[in-house]
mmJSON file of the N, C-alpha and C atoms, coordinates in Angstrom:
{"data_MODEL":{"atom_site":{
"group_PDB":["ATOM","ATOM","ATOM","ATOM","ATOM","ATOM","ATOM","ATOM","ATOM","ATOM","ATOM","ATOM","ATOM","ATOM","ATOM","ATOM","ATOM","ATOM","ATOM","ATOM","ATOM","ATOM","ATOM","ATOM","ATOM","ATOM","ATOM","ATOM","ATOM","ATOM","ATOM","ATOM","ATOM","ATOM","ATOM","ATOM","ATOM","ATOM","ATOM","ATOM","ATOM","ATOM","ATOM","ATOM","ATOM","ATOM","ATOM","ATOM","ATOM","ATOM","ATOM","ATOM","ATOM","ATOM","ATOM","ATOM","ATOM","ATOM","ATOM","ATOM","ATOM","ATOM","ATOM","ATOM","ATOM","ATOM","ATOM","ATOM","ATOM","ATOM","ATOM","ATOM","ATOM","ATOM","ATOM","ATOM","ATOM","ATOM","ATOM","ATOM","ATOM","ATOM","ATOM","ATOM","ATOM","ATOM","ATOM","ATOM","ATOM","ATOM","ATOM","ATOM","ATOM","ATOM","ATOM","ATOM","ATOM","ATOM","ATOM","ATOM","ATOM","ATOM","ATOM","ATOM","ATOM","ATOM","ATOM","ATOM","ATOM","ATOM","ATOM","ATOM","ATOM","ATOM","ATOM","ATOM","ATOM","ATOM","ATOM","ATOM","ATOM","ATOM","ATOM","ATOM","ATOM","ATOM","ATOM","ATOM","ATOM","ATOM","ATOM","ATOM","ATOM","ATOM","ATOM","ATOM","ATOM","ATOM","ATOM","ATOM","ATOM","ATOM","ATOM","ATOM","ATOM","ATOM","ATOM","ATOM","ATOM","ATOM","ATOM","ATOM","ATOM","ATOM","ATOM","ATOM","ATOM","ATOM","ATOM","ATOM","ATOM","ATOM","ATOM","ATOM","ATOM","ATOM","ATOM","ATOM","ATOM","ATOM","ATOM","ATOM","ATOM","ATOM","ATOM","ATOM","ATOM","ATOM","ATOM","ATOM","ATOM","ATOM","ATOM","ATOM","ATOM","ATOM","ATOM","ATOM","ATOM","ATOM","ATOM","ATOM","ATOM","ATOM","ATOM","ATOM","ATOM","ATOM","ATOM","ATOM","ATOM","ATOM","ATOM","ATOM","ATOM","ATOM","ATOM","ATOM","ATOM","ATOM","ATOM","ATOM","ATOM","ATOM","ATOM","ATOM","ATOM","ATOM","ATOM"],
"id":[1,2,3,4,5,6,7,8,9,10,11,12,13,14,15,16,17,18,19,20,21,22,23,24,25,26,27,28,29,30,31,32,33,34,35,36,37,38,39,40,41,42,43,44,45,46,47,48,49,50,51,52,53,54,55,56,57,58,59,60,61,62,63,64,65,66,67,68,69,70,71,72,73,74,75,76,77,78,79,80,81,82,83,84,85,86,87,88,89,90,91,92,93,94,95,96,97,98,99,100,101,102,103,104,105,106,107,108,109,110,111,112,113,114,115,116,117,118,119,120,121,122,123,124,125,126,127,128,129,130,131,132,133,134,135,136,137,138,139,140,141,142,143,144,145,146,147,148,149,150,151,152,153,154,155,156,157,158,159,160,161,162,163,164,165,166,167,168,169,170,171,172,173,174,175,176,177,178,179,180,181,182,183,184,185,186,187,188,189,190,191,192,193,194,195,196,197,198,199,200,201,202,203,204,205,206,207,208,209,210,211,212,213,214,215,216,217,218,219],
"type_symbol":["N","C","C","N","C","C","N","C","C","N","C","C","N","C","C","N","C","C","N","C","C","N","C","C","N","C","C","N","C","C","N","C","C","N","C","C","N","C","C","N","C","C","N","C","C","N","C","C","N","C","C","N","C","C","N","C","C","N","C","C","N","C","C","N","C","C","N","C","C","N","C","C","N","C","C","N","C","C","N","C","C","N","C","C","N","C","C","N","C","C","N","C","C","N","C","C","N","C","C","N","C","C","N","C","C","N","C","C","N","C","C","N","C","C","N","C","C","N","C","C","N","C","C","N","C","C","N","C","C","N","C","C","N","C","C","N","C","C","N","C","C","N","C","C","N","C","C","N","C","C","N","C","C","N","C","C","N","C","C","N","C","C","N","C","C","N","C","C","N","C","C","N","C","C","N","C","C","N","C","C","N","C","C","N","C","C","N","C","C","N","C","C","N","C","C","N","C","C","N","C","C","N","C","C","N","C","C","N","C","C","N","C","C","N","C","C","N","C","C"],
"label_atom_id":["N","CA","C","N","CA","C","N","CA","C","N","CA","C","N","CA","C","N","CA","C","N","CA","C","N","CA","C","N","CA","C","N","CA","C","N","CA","C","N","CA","C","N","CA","C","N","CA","C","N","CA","C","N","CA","C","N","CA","C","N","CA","C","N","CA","C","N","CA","C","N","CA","C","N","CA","C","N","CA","C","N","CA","C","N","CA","C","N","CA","C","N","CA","C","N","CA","C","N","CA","C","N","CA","C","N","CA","C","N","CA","C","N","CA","C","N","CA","C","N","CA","C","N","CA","C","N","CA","C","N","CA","C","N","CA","C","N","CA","C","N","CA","C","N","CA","C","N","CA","C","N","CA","C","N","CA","C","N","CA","C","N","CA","C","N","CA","C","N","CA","C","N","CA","C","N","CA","C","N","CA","C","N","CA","C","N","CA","C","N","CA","C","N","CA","C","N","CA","C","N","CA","C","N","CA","C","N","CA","C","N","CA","C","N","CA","C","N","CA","C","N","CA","C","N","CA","C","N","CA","C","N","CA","C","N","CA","C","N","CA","C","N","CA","C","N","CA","C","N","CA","C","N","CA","C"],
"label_alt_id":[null,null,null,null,null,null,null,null,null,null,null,null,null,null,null,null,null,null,null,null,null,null,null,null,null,null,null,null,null,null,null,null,null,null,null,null,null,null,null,null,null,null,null,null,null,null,null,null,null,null,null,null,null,null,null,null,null,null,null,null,null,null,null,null,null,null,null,null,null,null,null,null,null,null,null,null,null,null,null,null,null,null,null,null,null,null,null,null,null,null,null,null,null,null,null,null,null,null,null,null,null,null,null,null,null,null,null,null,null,null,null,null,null,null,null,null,null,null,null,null,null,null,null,null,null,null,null,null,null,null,null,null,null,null,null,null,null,null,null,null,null,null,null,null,null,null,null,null,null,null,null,null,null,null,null,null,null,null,null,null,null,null,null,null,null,null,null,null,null,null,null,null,null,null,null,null,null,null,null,null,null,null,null,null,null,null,null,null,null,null,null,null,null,null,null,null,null,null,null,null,null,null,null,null,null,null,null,null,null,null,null,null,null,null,null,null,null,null,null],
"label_comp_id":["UNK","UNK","UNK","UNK","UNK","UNK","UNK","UNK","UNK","UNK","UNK","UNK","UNK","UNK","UNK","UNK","UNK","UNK","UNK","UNK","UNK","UNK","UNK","UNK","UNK","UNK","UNK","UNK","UNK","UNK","UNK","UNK","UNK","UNK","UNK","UNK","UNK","UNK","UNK","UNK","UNK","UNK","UNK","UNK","UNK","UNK","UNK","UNK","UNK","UNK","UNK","UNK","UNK","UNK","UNK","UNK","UNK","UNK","UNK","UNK","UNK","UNK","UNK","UNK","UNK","UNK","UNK","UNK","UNK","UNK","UNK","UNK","UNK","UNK","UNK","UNK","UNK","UNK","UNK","UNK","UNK","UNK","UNK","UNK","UNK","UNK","UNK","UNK","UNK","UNK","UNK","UNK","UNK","UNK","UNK","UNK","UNK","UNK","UNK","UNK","UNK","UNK","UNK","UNK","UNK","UNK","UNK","UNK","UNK","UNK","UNK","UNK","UNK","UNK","UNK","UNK","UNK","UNK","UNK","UNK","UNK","UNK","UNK","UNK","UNK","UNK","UNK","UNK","UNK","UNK","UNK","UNK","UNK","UNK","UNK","UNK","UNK","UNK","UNK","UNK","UNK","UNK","UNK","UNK","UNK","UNK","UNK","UNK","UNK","UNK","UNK","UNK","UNK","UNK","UNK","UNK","UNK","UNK","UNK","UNK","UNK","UNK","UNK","UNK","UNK","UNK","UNK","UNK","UNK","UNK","UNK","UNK","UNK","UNK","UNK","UNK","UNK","UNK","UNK","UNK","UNK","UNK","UNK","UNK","UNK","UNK","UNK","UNK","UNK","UNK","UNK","UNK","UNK","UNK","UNK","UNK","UNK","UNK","UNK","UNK","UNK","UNK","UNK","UNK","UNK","UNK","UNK","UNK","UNK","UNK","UNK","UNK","UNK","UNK","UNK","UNK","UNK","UNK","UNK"],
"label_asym_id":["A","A","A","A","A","A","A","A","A","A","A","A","A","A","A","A","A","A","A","A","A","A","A","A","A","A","A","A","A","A","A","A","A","A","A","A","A","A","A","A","A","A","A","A","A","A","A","A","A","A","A","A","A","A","A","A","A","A","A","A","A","A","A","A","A","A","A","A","A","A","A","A","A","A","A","A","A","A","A","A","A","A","A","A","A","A","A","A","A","A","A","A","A","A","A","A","A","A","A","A","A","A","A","A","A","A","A","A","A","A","A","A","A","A","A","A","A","A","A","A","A","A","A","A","A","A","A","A","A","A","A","A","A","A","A","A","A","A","A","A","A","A","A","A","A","A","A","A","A","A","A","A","A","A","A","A","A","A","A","A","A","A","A","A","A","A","A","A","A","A","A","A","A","A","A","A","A","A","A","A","A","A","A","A","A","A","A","A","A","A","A","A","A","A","A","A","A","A","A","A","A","A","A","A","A","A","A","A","A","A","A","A","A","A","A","A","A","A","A"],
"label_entity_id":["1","1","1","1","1","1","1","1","1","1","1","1","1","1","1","1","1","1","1","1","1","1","1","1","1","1","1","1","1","1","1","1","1","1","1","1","1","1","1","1","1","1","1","1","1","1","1","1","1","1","1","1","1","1","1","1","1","1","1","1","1","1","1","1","1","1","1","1","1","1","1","1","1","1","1","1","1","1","1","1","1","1","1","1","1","1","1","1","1","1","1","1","1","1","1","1","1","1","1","1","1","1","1","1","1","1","1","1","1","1","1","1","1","1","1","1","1","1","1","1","1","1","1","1","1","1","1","1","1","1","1","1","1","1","1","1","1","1","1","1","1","1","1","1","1","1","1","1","1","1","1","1","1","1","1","1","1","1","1","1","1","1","1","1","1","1","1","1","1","1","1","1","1","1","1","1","1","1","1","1","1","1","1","1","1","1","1","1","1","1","1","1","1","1","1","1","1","1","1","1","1","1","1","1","1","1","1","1","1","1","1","1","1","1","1","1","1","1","1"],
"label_seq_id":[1,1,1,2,2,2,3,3,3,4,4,4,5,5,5,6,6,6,7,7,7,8,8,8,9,9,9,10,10,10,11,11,11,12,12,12,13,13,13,14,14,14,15,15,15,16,16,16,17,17,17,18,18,18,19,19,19,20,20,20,21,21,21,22,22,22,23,23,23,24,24,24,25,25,25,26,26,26,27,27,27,28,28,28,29,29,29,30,30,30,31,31,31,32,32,32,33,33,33,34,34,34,35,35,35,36,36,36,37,37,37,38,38,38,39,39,39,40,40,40,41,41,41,42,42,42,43,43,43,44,44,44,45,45,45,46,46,46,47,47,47,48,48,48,49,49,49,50,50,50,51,51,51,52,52,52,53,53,53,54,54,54,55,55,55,56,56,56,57,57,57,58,58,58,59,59,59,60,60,60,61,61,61,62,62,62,63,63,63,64,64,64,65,65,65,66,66,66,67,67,67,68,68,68,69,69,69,70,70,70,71,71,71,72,72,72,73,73,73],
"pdbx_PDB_ins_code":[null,null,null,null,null,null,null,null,null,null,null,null,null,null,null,null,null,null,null,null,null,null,null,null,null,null,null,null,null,null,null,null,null,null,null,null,null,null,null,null,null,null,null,null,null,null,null,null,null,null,null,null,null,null,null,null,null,null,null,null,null,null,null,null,null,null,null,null,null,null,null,null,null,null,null,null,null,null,null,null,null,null,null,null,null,null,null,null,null,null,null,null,null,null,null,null,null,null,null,null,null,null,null,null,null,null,null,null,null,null,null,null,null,null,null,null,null,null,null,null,null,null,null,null,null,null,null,null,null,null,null,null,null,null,null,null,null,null,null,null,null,null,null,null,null,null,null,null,null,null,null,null,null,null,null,null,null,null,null,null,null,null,null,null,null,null,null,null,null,null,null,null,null,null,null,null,null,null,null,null,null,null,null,null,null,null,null,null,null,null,null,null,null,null,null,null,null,null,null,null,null,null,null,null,null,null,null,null,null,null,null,null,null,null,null,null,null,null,null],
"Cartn_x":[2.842,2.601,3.093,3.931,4.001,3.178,3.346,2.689,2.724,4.043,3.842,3.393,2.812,2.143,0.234,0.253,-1.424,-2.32,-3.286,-3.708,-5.037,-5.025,-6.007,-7.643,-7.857,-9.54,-9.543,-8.458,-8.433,-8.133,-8.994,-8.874,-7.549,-7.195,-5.621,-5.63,-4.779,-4.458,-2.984,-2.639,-1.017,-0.916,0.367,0.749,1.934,2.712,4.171,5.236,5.187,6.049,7.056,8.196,9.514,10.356,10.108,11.342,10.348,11.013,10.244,9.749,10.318,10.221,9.535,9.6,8.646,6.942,7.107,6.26,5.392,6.122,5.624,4.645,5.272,4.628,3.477,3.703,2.242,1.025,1.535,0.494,0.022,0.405,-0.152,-1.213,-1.144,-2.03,-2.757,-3.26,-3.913,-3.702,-2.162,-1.846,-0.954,-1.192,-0.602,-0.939,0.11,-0.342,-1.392,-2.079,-3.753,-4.535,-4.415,-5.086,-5.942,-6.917,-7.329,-7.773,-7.199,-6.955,-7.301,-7.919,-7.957,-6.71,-6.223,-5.517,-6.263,-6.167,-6.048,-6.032,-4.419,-3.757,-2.644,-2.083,-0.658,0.005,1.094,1.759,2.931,3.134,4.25,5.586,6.154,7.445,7.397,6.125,5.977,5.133,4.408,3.934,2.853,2.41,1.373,-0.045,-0.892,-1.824,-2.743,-2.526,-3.766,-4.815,-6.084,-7.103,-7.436,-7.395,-8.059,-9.055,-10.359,-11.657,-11.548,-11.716,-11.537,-10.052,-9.243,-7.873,-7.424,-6.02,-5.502,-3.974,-2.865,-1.892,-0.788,0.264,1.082,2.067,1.964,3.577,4.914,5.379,7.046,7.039,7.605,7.666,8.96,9.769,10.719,10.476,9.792,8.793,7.797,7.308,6.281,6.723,7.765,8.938,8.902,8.585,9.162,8.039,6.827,5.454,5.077,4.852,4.046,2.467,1.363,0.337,-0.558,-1.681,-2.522,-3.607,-4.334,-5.435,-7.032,-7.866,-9.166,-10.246,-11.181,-11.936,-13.271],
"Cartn_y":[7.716,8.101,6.953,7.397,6.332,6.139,5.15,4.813,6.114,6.265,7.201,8.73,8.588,10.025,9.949,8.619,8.809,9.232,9.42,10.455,9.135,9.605,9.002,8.448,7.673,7.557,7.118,7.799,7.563,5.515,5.447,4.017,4.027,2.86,3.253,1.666,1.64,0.131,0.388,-0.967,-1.413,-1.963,-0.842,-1.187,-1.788,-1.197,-2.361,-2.153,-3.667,-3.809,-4.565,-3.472,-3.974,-5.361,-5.44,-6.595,-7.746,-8.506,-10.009,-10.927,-10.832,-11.068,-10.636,-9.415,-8.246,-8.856,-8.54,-9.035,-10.252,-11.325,-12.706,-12.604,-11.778,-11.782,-10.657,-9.602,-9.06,-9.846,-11.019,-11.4,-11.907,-12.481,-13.461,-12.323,-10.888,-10.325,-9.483,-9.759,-9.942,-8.784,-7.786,-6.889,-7.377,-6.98,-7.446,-6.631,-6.852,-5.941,-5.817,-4.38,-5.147,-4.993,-4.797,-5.08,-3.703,-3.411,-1.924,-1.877,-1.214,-1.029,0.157,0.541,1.823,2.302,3.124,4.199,4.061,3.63,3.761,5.368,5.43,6.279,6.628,7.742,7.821,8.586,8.158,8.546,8.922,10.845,11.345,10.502,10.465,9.639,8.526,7.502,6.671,5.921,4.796,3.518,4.408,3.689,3.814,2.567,2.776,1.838,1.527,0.214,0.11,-0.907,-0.91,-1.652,-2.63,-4.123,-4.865,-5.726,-5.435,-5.709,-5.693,-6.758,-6.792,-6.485,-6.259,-6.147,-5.022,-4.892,-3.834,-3.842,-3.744,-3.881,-2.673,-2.478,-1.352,-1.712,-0.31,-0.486,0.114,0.236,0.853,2.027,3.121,4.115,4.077,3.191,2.879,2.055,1.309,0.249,1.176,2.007,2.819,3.453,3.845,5.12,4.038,2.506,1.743,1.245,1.359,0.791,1.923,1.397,2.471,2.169,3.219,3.326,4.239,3.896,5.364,5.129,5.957,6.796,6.134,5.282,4.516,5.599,5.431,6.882,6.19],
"Cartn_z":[-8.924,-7.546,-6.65,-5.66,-4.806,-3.448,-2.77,-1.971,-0.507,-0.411,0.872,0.48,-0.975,-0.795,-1.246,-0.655,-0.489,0.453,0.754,1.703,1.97,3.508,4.832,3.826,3.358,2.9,1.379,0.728,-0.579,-1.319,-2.317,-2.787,-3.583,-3.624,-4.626,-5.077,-6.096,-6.844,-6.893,-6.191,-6.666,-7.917,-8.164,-9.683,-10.094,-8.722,-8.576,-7.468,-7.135,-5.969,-6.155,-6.383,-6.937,-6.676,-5.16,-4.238,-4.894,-5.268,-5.154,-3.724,-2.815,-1.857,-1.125,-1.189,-0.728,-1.238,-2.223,-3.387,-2.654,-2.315,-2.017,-0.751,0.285,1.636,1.084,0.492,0.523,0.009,-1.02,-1.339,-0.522,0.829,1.732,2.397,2.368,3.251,2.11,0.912,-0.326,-1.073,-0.546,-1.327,-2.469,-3.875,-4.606,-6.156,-7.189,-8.156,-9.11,-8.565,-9.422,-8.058,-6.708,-5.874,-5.28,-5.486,-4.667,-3.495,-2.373,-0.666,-0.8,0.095,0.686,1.834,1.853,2.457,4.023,5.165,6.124,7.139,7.409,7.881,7.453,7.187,6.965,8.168,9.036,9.863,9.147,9.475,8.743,9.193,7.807,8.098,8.966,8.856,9.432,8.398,9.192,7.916,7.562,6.442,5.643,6.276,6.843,7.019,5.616,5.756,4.452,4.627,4.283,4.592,3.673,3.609,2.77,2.807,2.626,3.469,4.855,5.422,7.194,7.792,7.013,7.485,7.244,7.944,8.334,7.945,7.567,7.299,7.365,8.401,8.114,7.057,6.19,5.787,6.013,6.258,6.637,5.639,5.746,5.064,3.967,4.335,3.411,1.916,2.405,1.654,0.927,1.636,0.693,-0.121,0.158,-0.904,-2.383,-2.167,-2.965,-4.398,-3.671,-4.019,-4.836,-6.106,-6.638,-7.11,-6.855,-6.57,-7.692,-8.273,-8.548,-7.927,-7.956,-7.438,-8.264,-7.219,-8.031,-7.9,-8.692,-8.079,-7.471],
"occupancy":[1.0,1.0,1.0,1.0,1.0,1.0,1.0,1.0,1.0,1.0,1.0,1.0,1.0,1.0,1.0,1.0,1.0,1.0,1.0,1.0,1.0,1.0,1.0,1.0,1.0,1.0,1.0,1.0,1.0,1.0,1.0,1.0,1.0,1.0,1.0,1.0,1.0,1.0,1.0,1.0,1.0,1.0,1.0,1.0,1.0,1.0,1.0,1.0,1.0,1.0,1.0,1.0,1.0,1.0,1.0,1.0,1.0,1.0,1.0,1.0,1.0,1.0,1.0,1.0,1.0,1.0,1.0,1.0,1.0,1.0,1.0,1.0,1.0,1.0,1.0,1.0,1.0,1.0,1.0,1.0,1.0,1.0,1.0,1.0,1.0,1.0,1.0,1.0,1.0,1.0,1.0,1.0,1.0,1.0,1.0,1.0,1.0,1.0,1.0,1.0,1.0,1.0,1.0,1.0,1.0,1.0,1.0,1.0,1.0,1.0,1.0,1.0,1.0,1.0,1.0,1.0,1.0,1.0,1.0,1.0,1.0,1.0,1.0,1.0,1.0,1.0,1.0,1.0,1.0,1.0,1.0,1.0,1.0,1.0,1.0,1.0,1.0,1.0,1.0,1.0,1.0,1.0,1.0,1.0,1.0,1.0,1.0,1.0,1.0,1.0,1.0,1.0,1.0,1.0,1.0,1.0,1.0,1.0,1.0,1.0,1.0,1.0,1.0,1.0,1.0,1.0,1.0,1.0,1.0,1.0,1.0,1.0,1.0,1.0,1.0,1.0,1.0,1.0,1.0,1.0,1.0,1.0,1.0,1.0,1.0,1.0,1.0,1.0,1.0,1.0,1.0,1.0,1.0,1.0,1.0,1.0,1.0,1.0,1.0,1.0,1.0,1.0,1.0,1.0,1.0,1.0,1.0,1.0,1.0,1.0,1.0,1.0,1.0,1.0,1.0,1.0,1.0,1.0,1.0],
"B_iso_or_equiv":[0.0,0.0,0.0,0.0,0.0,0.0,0.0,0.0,0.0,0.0,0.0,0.0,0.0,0.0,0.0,0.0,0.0,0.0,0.0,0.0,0.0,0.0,0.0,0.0,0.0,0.0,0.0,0.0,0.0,0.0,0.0,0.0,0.0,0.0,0.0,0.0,0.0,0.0,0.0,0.0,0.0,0.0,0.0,0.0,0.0,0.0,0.0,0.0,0.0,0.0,0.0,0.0,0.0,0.0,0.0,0.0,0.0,0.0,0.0,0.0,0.0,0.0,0.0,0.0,0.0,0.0,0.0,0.0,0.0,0.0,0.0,0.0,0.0,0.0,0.0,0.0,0.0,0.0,0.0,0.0,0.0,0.0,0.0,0.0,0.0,0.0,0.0,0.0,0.0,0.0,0.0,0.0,0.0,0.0,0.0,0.0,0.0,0.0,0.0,0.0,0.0,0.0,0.0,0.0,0.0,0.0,0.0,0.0,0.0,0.0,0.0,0.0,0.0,0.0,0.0,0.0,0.0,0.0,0.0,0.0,0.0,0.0,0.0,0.0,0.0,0.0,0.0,0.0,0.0,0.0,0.0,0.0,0.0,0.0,0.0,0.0,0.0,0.0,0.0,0.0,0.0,0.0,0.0,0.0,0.0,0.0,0.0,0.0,0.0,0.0,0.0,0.0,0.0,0.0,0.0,0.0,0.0,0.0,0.0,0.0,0.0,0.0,0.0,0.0,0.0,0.0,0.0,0.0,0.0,0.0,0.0,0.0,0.0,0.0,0.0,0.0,0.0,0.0,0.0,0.0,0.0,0.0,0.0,0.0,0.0,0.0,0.0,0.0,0.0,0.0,0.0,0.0,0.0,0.0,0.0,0.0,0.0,0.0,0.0,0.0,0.0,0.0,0.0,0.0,0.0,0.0,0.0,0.0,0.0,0.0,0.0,0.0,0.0,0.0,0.0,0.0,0.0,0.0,0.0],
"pdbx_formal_charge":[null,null,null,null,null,null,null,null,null,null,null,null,null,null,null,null,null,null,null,null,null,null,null,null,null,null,null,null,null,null,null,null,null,null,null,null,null,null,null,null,null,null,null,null,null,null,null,null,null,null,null,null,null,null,null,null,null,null,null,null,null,null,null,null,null,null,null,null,null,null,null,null,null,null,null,null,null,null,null,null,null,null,null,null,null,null,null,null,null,null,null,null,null,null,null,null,null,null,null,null,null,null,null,null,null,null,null,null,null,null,null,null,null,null,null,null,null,null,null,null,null,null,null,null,null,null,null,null,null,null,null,null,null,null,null,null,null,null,null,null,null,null,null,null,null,null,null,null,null,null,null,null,null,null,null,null,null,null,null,null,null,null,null,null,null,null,null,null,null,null,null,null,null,null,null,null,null,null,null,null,null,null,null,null,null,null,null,null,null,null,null,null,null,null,null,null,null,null,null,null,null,null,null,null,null,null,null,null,null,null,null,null,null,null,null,null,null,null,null],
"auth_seq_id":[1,1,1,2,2,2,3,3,3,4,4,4,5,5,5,6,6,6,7,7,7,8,8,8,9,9,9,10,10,10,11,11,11,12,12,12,13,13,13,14,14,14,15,15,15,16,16,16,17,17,17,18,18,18,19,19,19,20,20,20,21,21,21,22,22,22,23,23,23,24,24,24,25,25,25,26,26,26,27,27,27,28,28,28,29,29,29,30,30,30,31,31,31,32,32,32,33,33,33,34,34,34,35,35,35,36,36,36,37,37,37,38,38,38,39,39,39,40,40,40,41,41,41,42,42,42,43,43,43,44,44,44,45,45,45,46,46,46,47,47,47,48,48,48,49,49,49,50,50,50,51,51,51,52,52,52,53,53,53,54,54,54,55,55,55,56,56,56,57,57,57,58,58,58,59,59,59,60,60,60,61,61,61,62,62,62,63,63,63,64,64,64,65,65,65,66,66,66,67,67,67,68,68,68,69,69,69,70,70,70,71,71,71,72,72,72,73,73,73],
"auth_comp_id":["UNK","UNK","UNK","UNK","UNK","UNK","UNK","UNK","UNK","UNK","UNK","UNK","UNK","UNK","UNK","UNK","UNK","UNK","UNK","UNK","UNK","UNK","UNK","UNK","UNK","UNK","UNK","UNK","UNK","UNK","UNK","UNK","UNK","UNK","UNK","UNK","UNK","UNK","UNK","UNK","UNK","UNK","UNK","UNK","UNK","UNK","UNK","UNK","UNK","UNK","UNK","UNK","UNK","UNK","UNK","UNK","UNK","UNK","UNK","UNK","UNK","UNK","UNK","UNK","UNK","UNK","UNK","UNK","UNK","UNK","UNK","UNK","UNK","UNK","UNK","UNK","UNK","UNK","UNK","UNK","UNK","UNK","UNK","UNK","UNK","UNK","UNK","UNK","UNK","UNK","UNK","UNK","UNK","UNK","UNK","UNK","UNK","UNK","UNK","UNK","UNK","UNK","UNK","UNK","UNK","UNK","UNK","UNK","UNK","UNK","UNK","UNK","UNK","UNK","UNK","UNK","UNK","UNK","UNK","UNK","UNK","UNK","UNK","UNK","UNK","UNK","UNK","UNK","UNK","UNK","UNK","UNK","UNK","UNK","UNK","UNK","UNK","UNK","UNK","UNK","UNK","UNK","UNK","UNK","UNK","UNK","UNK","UNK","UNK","UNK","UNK","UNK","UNK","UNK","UNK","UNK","UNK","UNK","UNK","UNK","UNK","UNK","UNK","UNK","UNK","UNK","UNK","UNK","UNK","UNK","UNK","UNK","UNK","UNK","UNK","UNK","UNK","UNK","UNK","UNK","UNK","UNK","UNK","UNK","UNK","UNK","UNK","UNK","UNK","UNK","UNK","UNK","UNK","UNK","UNK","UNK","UNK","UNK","UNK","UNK","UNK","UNK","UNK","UNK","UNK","UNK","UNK","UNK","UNK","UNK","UNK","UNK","UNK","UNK","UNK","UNK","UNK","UNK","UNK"],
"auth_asym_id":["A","A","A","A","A","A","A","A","A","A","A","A","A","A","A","A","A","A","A","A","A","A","A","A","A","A","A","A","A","A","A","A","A","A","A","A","A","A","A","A","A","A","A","A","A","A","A","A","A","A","A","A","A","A","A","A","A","A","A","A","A","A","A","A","A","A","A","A","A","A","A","A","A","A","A","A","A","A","A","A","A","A","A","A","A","A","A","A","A","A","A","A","A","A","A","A","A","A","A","A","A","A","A","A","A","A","A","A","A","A","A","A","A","A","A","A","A","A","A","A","A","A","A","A","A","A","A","A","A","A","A","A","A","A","A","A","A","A","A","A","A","A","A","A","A","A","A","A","A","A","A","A","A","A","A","A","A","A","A","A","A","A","A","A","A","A","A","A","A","A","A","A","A","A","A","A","A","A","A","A","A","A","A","A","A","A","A","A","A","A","A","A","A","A","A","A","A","A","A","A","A","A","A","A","A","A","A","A","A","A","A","A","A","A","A","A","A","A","A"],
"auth_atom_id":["N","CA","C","N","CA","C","N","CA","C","N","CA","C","N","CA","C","N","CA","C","N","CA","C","N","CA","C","N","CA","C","N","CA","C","N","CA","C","N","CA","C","N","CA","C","N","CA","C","N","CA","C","N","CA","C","N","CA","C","N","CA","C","N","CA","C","N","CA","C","N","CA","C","N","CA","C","N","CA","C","N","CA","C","N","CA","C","N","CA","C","N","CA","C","N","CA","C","N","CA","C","N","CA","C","N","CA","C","N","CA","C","N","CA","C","N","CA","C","N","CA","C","N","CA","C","N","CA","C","N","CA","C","N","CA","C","N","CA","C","N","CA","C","N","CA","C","N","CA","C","N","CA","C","N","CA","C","N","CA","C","N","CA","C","N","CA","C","N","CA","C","N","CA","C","N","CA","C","N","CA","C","N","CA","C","N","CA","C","N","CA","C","N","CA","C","N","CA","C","N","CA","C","N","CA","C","N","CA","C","N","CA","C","N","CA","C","N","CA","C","N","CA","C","N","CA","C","N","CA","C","N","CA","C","N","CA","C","N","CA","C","N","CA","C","N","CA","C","N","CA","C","N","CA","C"],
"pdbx_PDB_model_num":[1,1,1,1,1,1,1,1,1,1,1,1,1,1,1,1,1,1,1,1,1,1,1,1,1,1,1,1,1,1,1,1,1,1,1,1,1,1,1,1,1,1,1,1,1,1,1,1,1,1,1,1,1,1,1,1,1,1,1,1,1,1,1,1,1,1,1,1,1,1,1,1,1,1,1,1,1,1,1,1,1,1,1,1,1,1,1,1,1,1,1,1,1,1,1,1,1,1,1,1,1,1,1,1,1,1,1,1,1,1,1,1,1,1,1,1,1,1,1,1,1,1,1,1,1,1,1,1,1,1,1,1,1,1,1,1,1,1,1,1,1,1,1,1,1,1,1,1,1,1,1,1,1,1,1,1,1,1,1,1,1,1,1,1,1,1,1,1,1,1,1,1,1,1,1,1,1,1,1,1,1,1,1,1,1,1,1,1,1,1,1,1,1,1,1,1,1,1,1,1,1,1,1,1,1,1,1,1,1,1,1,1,1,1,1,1,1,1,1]
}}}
């Protein structure tokens, strides 16, 4: 499952974020692989919001196409 097809509320764990680089800066905002966020908002064809405790983080929908995700229950 990837990232831009998670839905508004749902918990999810990153399982892999391909770019290395990419990779580096999410860890600074404590997304990273292994990490479970909740789902925010999803704006069609737009970012993906994701929540990590007190924070808030958009992602680009291109980027989300990229991230792959499952589903925590």
């Amino acid at each position: 499952m990837l990232l831009s097809d998670a839905s508004p509320g749902q918990m999810i764990e990153i399982i892999s974020i391909p770019d290395p680089s990419i990779r580096a800066q999410a860890i600074r905002f404590g997304i990273y692989e292994g990490a479970q966020v909740k789902c925010s908002y999803v704006i069609h064809s737009g970012p993906v919001i994701l929540q990590n405790r007190m924070q808030e983080i958009a992602i680009g929908h291109r980027l989300a196409e990229k991230i792959q995700i499952k589903a925590v229950s």
